[in-house]
FIKOLZA-1660 file (N, C-alpha, C; in steps of 0.1 Angstrom, whole numbers, plus 5000, padded with zeros to 4 digits):
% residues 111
   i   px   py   pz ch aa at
   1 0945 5244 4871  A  X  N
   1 0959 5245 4874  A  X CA
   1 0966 5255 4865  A  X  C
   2 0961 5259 4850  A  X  N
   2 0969 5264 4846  A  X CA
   2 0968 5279 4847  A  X  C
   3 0959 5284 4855  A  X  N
   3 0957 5294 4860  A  X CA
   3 0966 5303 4869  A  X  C
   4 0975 5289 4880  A  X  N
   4 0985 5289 4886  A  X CA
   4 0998 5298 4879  A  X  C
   5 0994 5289 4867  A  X  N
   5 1011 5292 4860  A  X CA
   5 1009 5308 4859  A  X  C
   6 0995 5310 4846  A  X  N
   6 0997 5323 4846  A  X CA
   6 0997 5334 4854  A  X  C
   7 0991 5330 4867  A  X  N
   7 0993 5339 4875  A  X CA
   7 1013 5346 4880  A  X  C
   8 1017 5328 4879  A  X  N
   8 1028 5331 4882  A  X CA
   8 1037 5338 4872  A  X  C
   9 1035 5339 4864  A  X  N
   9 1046 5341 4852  A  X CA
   9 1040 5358 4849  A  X  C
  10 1029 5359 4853  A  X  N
  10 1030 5373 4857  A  X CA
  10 1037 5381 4868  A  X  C
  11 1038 5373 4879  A  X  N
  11 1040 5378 4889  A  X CA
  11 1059 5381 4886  A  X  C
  12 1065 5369 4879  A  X  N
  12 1076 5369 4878  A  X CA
  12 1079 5381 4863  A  X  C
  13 1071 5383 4858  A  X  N
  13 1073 5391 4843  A  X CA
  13 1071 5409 4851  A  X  C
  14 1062 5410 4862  A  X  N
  14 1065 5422 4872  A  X CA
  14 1077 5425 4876  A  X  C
  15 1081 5410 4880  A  X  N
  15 1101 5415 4884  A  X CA
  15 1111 5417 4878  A  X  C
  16 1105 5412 4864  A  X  N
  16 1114 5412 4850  A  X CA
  16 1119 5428 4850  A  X  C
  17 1125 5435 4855  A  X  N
  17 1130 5448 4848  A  X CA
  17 1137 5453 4860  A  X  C
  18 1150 5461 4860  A  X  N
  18 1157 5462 4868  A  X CA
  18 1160 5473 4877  A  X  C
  19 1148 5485 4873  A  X  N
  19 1144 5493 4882  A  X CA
  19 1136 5489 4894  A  X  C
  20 1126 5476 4888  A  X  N
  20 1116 5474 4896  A  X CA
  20 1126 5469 4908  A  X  C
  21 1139 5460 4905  A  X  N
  21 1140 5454 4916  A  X CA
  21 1149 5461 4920  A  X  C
  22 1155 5466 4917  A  X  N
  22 1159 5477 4927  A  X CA
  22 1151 5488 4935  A  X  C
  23 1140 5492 4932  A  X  N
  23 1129 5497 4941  A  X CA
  23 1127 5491 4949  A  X  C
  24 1125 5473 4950  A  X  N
  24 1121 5469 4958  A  X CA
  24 1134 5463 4968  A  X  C
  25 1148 5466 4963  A  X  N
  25 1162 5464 4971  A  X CA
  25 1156 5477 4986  A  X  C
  26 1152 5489 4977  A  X  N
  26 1151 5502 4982  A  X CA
  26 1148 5501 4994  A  X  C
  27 1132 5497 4988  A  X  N
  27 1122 5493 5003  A  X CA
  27 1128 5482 5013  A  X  C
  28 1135 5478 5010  A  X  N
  28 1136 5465 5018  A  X CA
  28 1139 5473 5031  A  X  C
  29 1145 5484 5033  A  X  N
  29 1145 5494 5049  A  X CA
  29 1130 5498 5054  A  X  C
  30 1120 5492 5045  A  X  N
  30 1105 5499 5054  A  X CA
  30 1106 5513 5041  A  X  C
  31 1088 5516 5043  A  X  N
  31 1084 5523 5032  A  X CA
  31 1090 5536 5027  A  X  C
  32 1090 5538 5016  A  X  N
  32 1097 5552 5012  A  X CA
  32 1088 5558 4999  A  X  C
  33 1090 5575 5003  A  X  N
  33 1080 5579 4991  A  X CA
  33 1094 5581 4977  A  X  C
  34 1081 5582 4968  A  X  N
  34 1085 5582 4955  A  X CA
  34 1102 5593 4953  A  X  C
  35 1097 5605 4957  A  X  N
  35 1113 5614 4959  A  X CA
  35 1124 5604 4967  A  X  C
  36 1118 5599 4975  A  X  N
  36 1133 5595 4985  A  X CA
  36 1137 5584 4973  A  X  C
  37 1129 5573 4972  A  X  N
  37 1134 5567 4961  A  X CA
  37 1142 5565 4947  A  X  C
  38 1131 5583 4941  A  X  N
  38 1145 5587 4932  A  X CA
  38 1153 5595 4937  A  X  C
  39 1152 5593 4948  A  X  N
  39 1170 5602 4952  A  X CA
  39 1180 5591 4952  A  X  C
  40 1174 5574 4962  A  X  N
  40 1187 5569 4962  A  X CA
  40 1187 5563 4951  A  X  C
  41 1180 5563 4940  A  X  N
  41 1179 5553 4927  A  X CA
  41 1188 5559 4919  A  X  C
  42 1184 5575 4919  A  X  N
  42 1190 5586 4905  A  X CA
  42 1187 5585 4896  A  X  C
  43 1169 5580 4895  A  X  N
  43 1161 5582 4881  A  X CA
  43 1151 5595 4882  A  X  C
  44 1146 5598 4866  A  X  N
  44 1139 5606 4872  A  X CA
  44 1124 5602 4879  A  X  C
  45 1117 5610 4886  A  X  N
  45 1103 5608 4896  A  X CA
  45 1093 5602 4886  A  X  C
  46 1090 5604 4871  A  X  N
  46 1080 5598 4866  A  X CA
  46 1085 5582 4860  A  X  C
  47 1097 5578 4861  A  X  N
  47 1102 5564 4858  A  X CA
  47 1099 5553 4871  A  X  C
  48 1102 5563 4883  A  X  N
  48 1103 5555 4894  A  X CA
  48 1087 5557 4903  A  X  C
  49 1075 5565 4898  A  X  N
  49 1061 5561 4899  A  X CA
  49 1058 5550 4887  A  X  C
  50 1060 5551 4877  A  X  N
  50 1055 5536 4870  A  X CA
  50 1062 5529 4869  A  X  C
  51 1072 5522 4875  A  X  N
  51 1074 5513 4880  A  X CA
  51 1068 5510 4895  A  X  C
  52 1064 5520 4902  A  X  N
  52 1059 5514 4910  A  X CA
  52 1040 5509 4911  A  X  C
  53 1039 5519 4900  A  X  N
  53 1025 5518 4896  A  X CA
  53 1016 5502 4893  A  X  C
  54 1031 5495 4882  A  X  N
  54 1029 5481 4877  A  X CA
  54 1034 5479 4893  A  X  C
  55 1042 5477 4900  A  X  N
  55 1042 5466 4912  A  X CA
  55 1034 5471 4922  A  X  C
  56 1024 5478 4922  A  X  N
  56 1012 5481 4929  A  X CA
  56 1000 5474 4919  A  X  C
  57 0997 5477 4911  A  X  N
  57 0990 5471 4902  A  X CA
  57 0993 5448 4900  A  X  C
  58 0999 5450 4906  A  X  N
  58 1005 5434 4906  A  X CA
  58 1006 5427 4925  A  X  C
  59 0999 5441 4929  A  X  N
  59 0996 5432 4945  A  X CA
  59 1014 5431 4952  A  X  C
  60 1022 5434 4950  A  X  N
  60 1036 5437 4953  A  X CA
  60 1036 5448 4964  A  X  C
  61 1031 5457 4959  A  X  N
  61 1039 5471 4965  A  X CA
  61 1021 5479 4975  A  X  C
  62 1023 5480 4982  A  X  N
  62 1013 5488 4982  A  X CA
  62 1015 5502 4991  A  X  C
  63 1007 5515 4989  A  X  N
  63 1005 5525 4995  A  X CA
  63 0998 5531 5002  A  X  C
  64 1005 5545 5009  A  X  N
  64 0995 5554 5019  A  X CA
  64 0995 5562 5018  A  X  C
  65 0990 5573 5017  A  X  N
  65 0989 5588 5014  A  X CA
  65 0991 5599 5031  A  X  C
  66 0999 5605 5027  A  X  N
  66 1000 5611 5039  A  X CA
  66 1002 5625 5033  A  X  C
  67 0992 5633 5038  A  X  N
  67 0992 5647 5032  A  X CA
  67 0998 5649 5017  A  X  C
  68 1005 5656 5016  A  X  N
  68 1005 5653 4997  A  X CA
  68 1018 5643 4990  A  X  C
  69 1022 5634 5000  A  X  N
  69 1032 5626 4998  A  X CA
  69 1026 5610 4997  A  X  C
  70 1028 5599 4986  A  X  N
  70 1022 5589 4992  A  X CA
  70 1038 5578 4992  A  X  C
  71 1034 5571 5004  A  X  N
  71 1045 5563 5005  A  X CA
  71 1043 5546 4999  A  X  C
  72 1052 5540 5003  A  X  N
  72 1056 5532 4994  A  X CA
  72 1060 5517 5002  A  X  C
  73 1053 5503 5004  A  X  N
  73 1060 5493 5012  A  X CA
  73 1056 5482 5001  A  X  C
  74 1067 5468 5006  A  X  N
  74 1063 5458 5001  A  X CA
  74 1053 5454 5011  A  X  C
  75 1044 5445 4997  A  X  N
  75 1033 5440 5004  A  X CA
  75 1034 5427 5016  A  X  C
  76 1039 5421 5007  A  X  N
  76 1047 5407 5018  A  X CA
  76 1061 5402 5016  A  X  C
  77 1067 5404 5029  A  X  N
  77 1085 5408 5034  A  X CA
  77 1094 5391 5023  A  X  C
  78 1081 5382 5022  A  X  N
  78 1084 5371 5015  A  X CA
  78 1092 5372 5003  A  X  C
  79 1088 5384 4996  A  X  N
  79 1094 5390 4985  A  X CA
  79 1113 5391 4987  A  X  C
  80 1116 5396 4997  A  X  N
  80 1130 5401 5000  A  X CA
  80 1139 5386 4997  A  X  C
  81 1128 5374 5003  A  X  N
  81 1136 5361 5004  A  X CA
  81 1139 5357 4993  A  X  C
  82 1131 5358 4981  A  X  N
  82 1126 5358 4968  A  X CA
  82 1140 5365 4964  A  X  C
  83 1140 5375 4964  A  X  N
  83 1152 5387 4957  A  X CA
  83 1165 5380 4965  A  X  C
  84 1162 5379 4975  A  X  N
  84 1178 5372 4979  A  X CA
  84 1182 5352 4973  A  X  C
  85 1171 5349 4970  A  X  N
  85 1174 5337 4966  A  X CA
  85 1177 5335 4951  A  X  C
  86 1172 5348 4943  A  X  N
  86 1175 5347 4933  A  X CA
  86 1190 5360 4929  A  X  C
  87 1195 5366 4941  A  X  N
  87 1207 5367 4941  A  X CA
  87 1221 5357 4944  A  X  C
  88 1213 5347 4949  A  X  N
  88 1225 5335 4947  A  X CA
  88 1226 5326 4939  A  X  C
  89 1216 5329 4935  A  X  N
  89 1214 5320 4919  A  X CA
  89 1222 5328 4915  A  X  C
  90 1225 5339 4911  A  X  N
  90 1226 5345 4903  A  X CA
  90 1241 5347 4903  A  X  C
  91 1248 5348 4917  A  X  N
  91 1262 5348 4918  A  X CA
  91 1268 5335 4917  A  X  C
  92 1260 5324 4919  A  X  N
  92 1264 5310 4917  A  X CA
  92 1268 5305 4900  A  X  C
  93 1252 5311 4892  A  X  N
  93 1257 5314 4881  A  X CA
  93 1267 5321 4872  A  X  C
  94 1274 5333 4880  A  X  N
  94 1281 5343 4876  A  X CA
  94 1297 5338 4880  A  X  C
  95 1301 5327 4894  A  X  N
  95 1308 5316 4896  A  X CA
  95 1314 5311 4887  A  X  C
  96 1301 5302 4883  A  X  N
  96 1302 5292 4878  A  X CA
  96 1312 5293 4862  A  X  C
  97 1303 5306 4854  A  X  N
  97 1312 5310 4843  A  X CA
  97 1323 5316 4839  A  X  C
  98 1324 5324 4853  A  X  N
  98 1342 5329 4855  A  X CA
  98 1348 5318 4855  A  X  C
  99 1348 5308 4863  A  X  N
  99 1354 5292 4859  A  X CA
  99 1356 5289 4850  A  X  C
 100 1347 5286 4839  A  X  N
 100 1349 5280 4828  A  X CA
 100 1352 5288 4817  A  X  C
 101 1355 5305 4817  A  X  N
 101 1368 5316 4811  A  X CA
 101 1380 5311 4817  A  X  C
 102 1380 5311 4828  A  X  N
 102 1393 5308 4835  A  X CA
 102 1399 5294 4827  A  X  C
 103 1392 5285 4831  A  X  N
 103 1398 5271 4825  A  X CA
 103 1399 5272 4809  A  X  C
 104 1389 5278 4804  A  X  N
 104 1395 5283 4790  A  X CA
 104 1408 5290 4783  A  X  C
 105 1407 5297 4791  A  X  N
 105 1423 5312 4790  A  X CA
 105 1434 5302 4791  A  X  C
 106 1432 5292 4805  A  X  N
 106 1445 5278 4807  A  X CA
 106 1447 5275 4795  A  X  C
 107 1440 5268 4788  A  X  N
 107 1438 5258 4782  A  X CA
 107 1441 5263 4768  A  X  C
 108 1438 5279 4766  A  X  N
 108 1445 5282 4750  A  X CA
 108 1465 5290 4754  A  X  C
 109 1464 5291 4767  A  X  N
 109 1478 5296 4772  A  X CA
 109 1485 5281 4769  A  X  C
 110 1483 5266 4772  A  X  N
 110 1490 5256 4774  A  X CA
 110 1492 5253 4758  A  X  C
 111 1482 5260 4746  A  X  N
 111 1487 5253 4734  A  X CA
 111 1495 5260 4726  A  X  C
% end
């Protein structure tokens, strides 16, 4: 079992960085080669191959080669659920704390 974990905590330490998931926001329209991607990213082309290098290397991302262009998809669409469930965490989280600035700001305005 603990095999599990490490597997997981890899898989999750691949998502750890904020180009990666935005490459994979990218893809979420179906595959794209490396140029299109740093066109809509606005990094340069060798930032946005190693990042996709590690999420190919991590069973995420995988590729095709088509004449001298290779393109770019997620491996399983399961991922997007993943990215979107941890975008509502994440605005639930970001809620949650504007709240308790807010009820703070009250609370030193009332004394």
């Amino acid at each position: 079992m603990q095999y599990y974990y490490i597997f997981k905590a890899a898989f999750f330490k691949a998502l750890a960085h904020p180009t990666r998931i935005e490459v994979l926001e990218q893809l979420r329209g179906g595959e794209q080669c490396v140029n299109d991607l740093q066109t809509a990213i606005g990094i340069d082309q060798s930032t946005v191959s190693q990042q996709l290098a590690l999420l190919r290397s991590r069973n995420i991302v995988e590729s095709r080669k088509a004449g001298t262009s290779v393109y770019y998809r997620v491996r399983d669409p399961l991922i997007f659920q993943l990215l979107d469930s941890a975008r509502e965490i994440c605005n639930d989280q970001l809620i949650s704390t504007e709240e308790l600035l807010q009820q703070g700001a009250q609370n030193a305005a009332a004394r």
